[in-house]
C-alpha positions as CSV (number, residue, x, y, z in Angstrom):
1,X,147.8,166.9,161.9
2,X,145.8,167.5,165.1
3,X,148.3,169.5,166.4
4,X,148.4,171.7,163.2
5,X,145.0,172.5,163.6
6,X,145.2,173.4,167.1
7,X,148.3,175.7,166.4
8,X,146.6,178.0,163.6
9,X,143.2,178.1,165.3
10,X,145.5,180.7,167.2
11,X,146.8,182.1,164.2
12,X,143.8,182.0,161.4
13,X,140.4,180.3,161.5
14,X,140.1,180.0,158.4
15,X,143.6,178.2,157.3
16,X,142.3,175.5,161.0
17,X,139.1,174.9,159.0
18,X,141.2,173.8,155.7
19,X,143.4,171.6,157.4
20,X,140.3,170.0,159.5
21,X,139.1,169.3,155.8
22,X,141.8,167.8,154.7
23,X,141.8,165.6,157.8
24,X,138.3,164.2,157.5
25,X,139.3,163.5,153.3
26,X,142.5,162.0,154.5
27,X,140.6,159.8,157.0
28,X,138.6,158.5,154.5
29,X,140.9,157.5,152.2
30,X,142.8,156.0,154.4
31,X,139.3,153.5,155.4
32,X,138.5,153.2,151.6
33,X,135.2,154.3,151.8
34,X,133.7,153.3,148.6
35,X,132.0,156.1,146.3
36,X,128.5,156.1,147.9
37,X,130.1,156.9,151.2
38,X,132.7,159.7,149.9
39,X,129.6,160.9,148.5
40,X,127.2,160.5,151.8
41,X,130.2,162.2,153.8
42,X,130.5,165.0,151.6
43,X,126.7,165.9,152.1
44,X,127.2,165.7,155.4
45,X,130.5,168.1,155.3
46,X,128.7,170.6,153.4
47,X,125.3,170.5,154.4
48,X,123.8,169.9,151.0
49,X,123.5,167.6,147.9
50,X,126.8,166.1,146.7
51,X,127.8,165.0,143.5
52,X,130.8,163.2,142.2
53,X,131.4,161.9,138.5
54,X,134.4,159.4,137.6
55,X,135.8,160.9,134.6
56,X,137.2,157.4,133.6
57,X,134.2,155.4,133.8
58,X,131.3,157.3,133.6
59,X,130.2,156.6,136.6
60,X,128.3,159.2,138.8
61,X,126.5,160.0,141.9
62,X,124.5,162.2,143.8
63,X,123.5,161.8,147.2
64,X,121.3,164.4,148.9
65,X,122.3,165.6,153.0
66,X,120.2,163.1,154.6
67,X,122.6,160.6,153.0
68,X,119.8,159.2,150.4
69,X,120.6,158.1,146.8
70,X,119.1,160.5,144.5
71,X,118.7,158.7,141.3
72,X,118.4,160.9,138.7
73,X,122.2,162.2,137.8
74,X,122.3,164.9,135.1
75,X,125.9,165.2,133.9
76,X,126.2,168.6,132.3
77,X,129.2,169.8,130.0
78,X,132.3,167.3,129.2
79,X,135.1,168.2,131.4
């Protein structure tokens, strides 16, 4: 996948920055980060707060960029 991304930084920025995405996901599924972690990575990936909700359960979580637990989660709409 490394490779990949080295290839089409030659070819299109933008498709090397997807793929590097897709690597730093992959890698964390492949450590099963729990969901507090998914979520502090994500802040960190995009350089503000992150949310995720678990349709399934219910269960949500918002962690802001410095990687701290914001407690207050205000789900909004139902899909």
């Amino acid at each position: 996948m490394e490779a990949l991304a080295v290839q089409l930084s030659h070819l299109d920025s933008e498709a090397e920055g997807a793929i590097r995405v897709v690597m730093f996901y992959d890698t964390l599924m492949r450590r099963r980060v729990d969901l507090p972690a998914l979520a502090r990575a994500s802040a960190g990936l995009a350089e503000c707060v992150t949310g995720i909700r678990l349709h399934g359960t219910g269960r949500a979580i918002r962690v802001a960029l410095d990687g701290t637990l914001l407690r207050k989660v205000r789900l909004s709409g139902r899909g």
